[in-house]
N, C-alpha and C positions, 0 to 999 in steps of 0.2 A: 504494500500500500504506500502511494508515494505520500500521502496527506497525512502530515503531523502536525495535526491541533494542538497537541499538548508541550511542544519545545520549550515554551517558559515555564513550565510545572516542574517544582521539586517535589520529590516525595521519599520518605523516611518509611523503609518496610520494614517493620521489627515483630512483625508474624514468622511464623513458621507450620511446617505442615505443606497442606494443599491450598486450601480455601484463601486465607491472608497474603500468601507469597504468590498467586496464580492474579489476584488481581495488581499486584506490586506489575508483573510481566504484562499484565495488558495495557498499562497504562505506558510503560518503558515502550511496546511495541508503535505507541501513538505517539512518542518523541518524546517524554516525560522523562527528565532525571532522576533516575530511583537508586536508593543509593539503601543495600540490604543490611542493618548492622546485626551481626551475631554475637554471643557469647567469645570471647578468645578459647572457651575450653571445650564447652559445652556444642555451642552451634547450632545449626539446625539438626532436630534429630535425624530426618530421612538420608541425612548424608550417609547413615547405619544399616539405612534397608535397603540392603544391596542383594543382588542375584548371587548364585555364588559364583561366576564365573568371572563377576568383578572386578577390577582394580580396585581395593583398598583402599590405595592410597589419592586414588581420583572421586572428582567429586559424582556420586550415586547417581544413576538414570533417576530414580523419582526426584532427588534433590533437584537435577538437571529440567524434569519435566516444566518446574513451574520458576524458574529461580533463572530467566532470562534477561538482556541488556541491561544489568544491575549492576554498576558501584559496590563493592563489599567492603564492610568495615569492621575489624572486631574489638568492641568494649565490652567492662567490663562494668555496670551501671554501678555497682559499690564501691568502685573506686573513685575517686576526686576528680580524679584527671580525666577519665575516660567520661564522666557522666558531664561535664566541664566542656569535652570538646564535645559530645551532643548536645547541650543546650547553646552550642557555638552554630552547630552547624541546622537547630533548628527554628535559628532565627529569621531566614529566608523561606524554610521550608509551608507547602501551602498546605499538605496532606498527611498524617502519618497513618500508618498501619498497624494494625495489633492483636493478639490474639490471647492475652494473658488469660490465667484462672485468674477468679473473684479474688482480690486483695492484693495480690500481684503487682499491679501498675502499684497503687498506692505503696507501697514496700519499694521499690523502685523508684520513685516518686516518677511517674509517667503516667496519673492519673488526669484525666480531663483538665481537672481545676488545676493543677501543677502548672500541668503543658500553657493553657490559655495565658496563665500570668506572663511567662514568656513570650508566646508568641498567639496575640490577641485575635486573629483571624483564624488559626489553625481549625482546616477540618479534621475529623478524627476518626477512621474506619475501624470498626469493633467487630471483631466474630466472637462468638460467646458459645458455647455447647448448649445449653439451656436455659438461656437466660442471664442477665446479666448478674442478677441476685441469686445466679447457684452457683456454686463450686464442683460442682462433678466433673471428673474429666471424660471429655468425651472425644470418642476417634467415630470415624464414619462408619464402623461394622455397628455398633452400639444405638448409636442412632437411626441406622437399616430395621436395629430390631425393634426399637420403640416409636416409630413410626409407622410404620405396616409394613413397610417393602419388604422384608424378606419372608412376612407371613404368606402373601402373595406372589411371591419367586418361586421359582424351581418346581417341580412337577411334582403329584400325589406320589410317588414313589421317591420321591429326594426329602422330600418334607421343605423349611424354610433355608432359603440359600441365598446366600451373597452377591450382589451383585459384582461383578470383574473391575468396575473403576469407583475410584471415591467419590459414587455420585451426588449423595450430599456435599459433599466438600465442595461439589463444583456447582450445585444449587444455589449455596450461603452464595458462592465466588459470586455470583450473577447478578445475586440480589444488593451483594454489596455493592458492586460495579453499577449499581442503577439509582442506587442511592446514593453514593457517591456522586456519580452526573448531574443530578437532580442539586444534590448541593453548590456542586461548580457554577450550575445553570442558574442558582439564586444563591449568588456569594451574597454572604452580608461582611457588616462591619465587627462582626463578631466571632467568634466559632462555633461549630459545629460537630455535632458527636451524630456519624451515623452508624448504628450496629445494630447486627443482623444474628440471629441463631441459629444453629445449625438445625433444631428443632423444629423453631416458626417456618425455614426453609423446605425442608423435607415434606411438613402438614403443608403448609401452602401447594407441594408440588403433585400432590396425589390426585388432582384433576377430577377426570370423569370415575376414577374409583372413588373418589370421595363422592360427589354425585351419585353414583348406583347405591351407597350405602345411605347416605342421608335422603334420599328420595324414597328409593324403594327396597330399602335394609338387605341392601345384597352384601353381602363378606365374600370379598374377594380372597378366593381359595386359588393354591397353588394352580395352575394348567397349563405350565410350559411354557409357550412362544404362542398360546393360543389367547383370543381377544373375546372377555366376555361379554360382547355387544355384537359383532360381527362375525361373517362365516362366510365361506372361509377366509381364516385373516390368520395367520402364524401356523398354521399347520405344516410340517416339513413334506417333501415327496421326492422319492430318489429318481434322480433319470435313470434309462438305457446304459450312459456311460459313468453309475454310481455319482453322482453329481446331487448334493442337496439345495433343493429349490423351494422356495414359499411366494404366497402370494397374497396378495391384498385386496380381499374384494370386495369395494366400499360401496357398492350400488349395483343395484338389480343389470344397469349397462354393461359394467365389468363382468357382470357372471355370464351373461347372455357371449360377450363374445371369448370370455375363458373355454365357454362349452362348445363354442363354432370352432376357433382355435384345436380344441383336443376331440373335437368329431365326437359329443356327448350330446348328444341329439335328446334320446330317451331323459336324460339328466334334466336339461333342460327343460324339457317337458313337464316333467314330474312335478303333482304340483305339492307334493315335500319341501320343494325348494323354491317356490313361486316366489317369495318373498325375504327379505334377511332377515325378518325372526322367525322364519319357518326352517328357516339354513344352519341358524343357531341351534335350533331345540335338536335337527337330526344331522349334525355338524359329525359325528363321527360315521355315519352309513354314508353322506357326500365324500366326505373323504378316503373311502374304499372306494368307492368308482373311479374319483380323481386320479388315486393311485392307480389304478392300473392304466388310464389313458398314460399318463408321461410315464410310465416303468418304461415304454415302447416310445419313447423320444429322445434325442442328445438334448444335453442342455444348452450346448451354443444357439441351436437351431430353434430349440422351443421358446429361448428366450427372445429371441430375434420376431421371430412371427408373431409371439406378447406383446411387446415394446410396439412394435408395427400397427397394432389397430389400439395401442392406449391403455393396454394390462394392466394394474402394479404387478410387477414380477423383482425378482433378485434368485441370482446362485450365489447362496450361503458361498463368502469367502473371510479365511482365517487371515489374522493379521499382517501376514507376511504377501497374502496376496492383495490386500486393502494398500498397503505401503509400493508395492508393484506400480501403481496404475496412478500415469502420471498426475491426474487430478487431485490426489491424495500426497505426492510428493511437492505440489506447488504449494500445500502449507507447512510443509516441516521447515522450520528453521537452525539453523548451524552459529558454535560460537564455541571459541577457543576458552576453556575455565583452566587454569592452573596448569596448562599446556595440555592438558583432555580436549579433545574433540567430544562435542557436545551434541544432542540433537535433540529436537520436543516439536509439537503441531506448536503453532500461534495460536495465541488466545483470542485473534480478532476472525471472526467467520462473515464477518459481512466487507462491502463492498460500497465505500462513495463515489459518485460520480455526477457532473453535470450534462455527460454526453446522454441523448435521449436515446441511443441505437445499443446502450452497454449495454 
């Protein structure tokens, strides 16, 4: 992205984790000065959770994930001198970052009231695990559980399971990064504390499950890749050439030309399936017919002839083939830390422009 709105922004990241240090990278990607200070001893912890195949002594892929175009500086806040040059250096500063337990900043003297006497404008980004008035420590599998998400994950036979990234983590990020703009967008002449919980994040993100349950007390129970609204929507189907394929079919249009597509004539006929909540209720005898249409197809070919008249379709691919395909390689970004080559997606997914043909 060539547009850097934020070059005259400093910002002060003194999070760690996911959530606090991911928005520190989104704003450095918009031309913002961020400048990361850690412990001299301690650090960020993720620098710890390493693969085992590793370097040790470089800095960790998850560290590396979120901890991009960043200034690093390490004090040591109980020391004089160290807490002395941060109140030096966040006299120009317009944003800090933070992620302490309850009591924390104030122990540190980095609580709101501290900071403001300093630096009278400062806005002040908070992530909290549950609240700013509890002290629990919270990581994102904990909060997966005491949310719903993992009651809802994984299949009758797995029971509740984890989702594979810190989706929480990257909720809070989101919600922080909007409340944050929202502050830049109405600076005052004062400062500002915006903080987010990873709690209020995660309830906030439960959408249409939240919906089926407060409307019409449905509990969402574990079903795979399958969508309790919709049919077929997440069910897998092996091609011809062992290839896992799903499909998304958000309207009666979709199914009509999924079944012209796989030559499921009778299918379509059936008035089992007339409708998508008639699709839902007999969603596993649809998907024995289904299956056997593409068991007799490639997947190159069937996906091709989908895409062609407007399908949702996708061939299930693992990570290594996601990073393949150049689309996927025009967001990863590269940077030399501590003589490691480095690599993570950008945290910016969207696109400015004033051309009307972008």
């Amino acid at each position: 992205m060539k547009i850097k709105p934020f070059q005259d922004l400093k910002i002060i990241d003194l999070s760690t984790v996911l959530a606090g240090p991911s928005v520190g990278t989104f704003f450095a990607e918009l031309g913002a000065r961020v400048i990361k200070i850690e412990h001299p001893i301690h650090g960020d912890v993720t620098n710890t959770w390493r693969l085992a195949k590793e370097n040790p002594l470089a800095p960790s892929a998850y560290y590396s994930s979120v901890n991009y175009g960043k200034a690093r500086l390490n004090l040591d806040f109980q020391k004089a001198q160290d807490y002395a040059h941060f109140i030096d250096e966040l006299k120009d500063t317009d944003i800090v970052l933070m992620n302490f337990k309850k009591g924390d900043d104030a122990k540190l003297r980095l609580d709101p009231k501290t900071l403001w006497k300093q630096q009278p404008k400062l806005i002040i980004g908070k992530i909290t695990g549950f609240g700013s008035e509890n002290d629990r420590i919270a990581y994102d599998l904990i909060l997966q559980a005491e949310t719903g998400f993992m009651s809802m994950n994984g299949t009758p036979e797995s029971g509740p399971t984890k989702m594979p990234v810190a989706l929480i983590d990257v909720l809070a990020a989101h919600q922080l990064k909007e409340g944050l703009l929202l502050a830049l967008l109405k600076k005052q002449n004062k400062g500002q504390l915006v903080s987010v919980s990873l709690y209020d994040a995660a309830v906030c993100s439960l959408a249409n499950q939240a919906s089926n349950y407060l409307m019409a007390q449905h509990v969402a129970q574990p079903i795979g890749s399958l969508h309790p609204n919709i049919a077929p929507y997440g069910e897998i189907f092996k091609t011809l050439d062992q290839k896992d394929m799903t499909f998304a079919i958000g309207s009666n249009m979709h199914f009509e030309k999924l079944c012209r597509v796989l030559n499921l004539t009778a299918t379509l006929e059936n008035p089992l399936y007339k409708e998508n909540q008639l699709r839902v209720k007999n969603r596993f005898q649809l998907a024995q017919e289904i299956q056997i249409a593409v068991q007799g197809r490639a997947a190159e070919e069937l996906f091709n002839a989908l895409v062609a008249v407007g399908v949702p379709v996708a061939i299930i691919k693992n990570i290594a083939e996601v990073f393949n395909d150049s689309a996927a390689q025009d967001l990863i970004r590269a940077e030399v830390v501590q003589g490691q080559n480095t690599k993570r997606v950008t945290q910016l997914a969207f696109q400015i422009s004033d051309d009307p043909n972008a």
